[in-house]
C-alpha positions in Angstrom: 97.3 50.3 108.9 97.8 52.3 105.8 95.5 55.1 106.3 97.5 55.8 109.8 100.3 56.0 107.9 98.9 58.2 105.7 97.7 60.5 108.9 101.2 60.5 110.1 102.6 61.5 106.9 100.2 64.1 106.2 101.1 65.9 110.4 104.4 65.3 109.6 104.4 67.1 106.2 102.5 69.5 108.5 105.4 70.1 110.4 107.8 70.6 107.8 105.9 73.4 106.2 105.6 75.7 109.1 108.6 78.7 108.6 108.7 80.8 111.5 106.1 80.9 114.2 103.6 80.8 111.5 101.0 77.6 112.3 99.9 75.6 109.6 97.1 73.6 109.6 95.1 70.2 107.9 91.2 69.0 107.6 90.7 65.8 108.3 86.7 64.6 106.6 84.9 61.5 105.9 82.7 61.6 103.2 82.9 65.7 102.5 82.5 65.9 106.4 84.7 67.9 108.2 85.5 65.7 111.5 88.8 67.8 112.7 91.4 70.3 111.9 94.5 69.9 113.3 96.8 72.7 113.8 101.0 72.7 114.6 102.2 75.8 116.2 106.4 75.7 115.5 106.9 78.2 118.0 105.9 75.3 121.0 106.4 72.8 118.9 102.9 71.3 119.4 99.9 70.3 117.4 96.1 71.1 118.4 93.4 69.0 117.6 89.8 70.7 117.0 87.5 68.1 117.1 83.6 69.1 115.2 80.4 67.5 116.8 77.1 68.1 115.8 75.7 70.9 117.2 78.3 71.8 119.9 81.1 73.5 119.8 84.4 72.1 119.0 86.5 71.2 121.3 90.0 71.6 121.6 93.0 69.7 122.7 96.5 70.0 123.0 99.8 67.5 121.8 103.4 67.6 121.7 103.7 64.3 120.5 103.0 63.4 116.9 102.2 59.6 117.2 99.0 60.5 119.8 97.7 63.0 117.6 98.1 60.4 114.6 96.5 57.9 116.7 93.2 60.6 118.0 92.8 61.9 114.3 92.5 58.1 113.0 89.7 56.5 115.6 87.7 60.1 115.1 87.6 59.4 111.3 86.8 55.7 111.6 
């Protein structure tokens, strides 16, 4: 349970540090693997979630809530 709270505090923090309509963004790895980046855009208020596989191209998804985003980030770096 700790590291999802430590995924929640981290988008939240990402939240707080956007000024303006400025987006601010976090790498999420495992191991020196970059798994995801997650993005917040103030101006919508929502977060995007660019997941990296393997030889394809990330894919992208969109959130306005942060506990589902907490929840995506922490079962893609289990």
């Amino acid at each position: 349970m700790s590291q999802l709270q430590g995924i929640l505090t981290r988008l939240k923090n990402l939240q707080e540090q956007a000024t303006g309509s400025e987006p601010t963004q976090r790498f999420f790895e495992v191991n020196g693997e970059r798994k995801c980046q997650v993005t917040y855009h103030p101006k919508n208020e929502t977060f995007e979630l660019e997941v990296y596989n393997d030889k394809e191209k990330p894919k992208r998804y969109q959130f306005d809530n942060v506990d589902m985003i907490t929840i995506e980030v922490f079962e893609l770096i289990q």
